[in-house]
N, C-alpha and C positions, 0 to 999 in steps of 0.2 A: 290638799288633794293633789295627788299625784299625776301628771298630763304630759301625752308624747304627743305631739305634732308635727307630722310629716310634711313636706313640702316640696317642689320643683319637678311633680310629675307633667306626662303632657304626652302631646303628638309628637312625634320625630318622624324622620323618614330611616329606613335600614341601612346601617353603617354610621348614625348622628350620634350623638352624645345628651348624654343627661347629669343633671347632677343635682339628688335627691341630700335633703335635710333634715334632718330632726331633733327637733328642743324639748328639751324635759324641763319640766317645771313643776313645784312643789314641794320639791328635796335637791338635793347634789346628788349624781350619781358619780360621781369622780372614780369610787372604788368598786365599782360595778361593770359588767362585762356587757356590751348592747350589741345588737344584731339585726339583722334584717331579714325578714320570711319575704313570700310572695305566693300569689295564688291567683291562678287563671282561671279562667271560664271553662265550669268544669272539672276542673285538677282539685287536688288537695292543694293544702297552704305546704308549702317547701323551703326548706333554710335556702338563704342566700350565701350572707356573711357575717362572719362575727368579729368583735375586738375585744381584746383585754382592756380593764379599768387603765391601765398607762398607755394605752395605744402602738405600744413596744410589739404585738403581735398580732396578726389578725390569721380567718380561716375564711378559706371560700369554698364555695361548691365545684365541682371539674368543670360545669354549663359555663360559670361566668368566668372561671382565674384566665386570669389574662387580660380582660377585659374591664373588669369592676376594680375598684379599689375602696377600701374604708377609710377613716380618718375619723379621729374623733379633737374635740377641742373641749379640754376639762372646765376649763376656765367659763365655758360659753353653754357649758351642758350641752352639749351638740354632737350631733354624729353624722358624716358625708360620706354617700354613696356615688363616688365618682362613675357613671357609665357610659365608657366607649363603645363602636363596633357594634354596636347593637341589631340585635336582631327582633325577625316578627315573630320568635320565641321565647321573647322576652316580655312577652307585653302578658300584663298581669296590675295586678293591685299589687303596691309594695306598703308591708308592716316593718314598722319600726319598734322593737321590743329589748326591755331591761328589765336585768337579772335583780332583783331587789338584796342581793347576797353578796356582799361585798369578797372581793379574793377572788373568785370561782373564776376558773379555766371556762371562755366561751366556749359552749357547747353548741351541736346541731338539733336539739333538742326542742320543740317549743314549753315542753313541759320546766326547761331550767326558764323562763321566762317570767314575770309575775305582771310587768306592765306593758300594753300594748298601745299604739294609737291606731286614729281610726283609717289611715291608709291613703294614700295616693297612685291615682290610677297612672299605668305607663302605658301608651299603645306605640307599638314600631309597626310605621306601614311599610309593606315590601313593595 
């Protein structure tokens, strides 16, 4: 059974840093592309960022680039959501989801997605 678990949400203050994690477990996703949504109170769920199965590229949305960085560790099934700079529009539930399709170009899509976990809350107080 396949299982994303998110980790290292919290309180910050604006301008602090975070740095969210996520482990898959029940398969390897080694050749698989993982991404991160988020969704606030209120809003729709919105892509953040994605990487390729080699970690050789990733994509961000205009809100965070600059800010966020991905990283993924094959070895470890894991994927880290470095967050600097942070703002109180950042705060949101963040999902950690992969592409069950090995090769495929991360997309912004939630629909290329097949596995999700159950999310970790981020609040930036201003």
């Amino acid at each position: 059974q396949v299982q994303l678990v998110e980790s290292g949400g919290g309180l910050v203050q604006a301008g602090g840093s975070l740095r969210l994690s996520c482990v898959a477990s029940g398969r390897t996703f080694s050749r698989s592309a993982m991404a991160w949504f988020r969704q606030a109170p209120g809003k729709e769920r919105e892509f953040v960022t994605a990487i390729t199965w080699s970690g050789g590229a990733t994509t961000y949305a205009d809100s965070v680039k600059g800010r966020f960085t991905l990283s993924r560790d094959n070895a470890k099934n894991t994927v880290y959501l470095q967050m600097n700079s942070l703002k109180s529009e950042d705060t949101a539930v963040y999902y950690c989801a992969v592409d069950s399709s090995p090769w495929r170009a991360p997309g912004r899509s939630e629909r290329q997605y097949d596995y999700w976990g159950q999310g970790t809350q981020v609040t930036v107080s201003s």
